[in-house]
C-alpha positions as a Markdown table, in Angstrom:
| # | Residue | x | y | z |
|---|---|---|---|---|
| 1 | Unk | 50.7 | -15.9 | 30.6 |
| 2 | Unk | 47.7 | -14.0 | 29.1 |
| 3 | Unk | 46.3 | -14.9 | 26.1 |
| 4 | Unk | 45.3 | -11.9 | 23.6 |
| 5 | Unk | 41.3 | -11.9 | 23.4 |
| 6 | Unk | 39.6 | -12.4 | 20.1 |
| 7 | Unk | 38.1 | -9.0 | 18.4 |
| 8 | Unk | 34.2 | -9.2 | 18.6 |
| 9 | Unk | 32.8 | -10.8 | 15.3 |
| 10 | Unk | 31.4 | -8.3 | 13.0 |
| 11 | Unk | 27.5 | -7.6 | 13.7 |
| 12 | Unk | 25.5 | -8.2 | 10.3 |
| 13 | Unk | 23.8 | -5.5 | 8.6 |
| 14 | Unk | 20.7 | -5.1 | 7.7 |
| 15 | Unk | 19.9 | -5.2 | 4.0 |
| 16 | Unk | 19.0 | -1.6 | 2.6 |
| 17 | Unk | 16.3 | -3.0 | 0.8 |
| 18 | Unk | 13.1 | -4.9 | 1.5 |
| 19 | Unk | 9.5 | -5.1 | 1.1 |
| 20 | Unk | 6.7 | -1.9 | 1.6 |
| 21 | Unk | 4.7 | -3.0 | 3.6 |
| 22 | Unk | 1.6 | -2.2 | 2.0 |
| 23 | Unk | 2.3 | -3.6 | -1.7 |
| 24 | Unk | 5.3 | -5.5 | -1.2 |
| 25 | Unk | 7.2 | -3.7 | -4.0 |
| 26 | Unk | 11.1 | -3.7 | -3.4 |
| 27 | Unk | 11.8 | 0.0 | -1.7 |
| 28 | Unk | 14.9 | 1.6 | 0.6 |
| 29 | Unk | 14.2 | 0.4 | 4.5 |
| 30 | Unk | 17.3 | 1.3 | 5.6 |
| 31 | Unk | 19.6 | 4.3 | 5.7 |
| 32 | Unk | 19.2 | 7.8 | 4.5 |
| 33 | Unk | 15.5 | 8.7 | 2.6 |
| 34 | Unk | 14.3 | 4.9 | 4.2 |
| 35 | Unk | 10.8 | 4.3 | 4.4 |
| 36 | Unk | 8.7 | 1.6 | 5.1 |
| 37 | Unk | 6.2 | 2.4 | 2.4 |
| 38 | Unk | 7.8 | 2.5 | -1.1 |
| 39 | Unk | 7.0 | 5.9 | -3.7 |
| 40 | Unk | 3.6 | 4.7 | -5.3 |
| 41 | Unk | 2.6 | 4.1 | -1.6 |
| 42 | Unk | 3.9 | 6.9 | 0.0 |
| 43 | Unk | 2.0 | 9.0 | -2.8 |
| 44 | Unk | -1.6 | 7.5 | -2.2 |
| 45 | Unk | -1.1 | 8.0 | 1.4 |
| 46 | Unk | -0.3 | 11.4 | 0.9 |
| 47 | Unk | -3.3 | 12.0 | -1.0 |
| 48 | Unk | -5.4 | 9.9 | 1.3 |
| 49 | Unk | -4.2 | 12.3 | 4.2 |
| 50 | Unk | -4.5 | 15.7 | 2.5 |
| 51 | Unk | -8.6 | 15.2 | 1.9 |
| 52 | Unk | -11.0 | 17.0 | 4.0 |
């Protein structure tokens, strides 16, 4: 006789929310609008790329 096979565990998932990686400030990694640079940072880069 077969035995009926065990469903896969569920996979974790990741935590929407973590570190920039610039400042450290808590911002959205994951998931729609996700960045790994949080508002402030995303701003002075921004800046930083649109001089001559």
């Amino acid at each position: 006789m077969s035995r009926p096979t065990d469903p896969a565990p569920p996979r974790p998932t990741p935590v929407s929310t973590g570190p920039c990686v610039r400042c450290r400030r808590a911002t959205t990694r994951y998931g729609a609008g996700a960045s790994p640079l949080c508002p402030v940072c995303q701003q002075a880069r921004a800046e930083r790329l649109a001089r001559p």
